[in-house]
C-alpha positions in Angstrom: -19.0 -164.1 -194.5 -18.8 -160.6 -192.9 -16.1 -160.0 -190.2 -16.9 -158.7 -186.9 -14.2 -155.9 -185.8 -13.1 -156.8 -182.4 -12.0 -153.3 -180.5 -9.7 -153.2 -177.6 -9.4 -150.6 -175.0 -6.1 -148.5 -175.0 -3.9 -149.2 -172.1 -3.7 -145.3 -171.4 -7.3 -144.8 -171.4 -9.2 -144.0 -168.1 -9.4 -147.1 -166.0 -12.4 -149.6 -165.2 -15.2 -149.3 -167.4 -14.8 -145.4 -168.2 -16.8 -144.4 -171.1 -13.4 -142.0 -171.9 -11.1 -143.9 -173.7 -9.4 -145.0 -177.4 -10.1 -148.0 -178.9 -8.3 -149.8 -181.7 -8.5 -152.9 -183.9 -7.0 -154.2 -186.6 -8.4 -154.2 -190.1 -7.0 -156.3 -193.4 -3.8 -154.0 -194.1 -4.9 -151.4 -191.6 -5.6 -150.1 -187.8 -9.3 -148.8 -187.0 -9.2 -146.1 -184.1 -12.1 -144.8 -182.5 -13.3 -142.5 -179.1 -15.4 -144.8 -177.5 -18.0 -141.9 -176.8 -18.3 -141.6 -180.5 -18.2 -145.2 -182.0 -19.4 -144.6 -185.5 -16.7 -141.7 -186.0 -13.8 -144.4 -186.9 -10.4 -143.6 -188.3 -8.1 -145.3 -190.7 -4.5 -145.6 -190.6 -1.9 -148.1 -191.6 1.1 -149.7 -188.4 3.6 -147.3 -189.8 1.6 -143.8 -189.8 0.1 -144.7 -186.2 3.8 -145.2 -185.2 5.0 -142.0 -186.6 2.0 -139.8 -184.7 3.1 -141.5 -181.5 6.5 -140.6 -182.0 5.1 -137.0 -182.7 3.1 -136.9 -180.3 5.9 -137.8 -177.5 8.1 -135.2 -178.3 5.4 -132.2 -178.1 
């Protein structure tokens, strides 16, 4: 049976039903990201590298 990937809206994306925003969902092993004005463009990453660009990403 296939599994439907259920994508949830960052909480720091533009509010309401802005087009502008990051999704995520989780994947066996894995987070999917994507921009939700390119949906088929996804990204792969695991709980630990997500964590580590955040942390980058807050001190720069």
């Amino acid at each position: 049976m296939a599994q439907c990937t259920v994508w949830q809206k960052s909480s720091f994306s533009g509010g309401g039903d802005s087009s502008d925003c990051v999704e995520i969902a989780a994947a066996q092993e894995a987070l999917l990201l994507r921009e939700s004005d390119r949906p088929a463009t996804v990204l792969r990453t695991t709980p630990p590298q997500l964590a580590l660009l955040i942390r980058h990403l807050r001190t720069h």
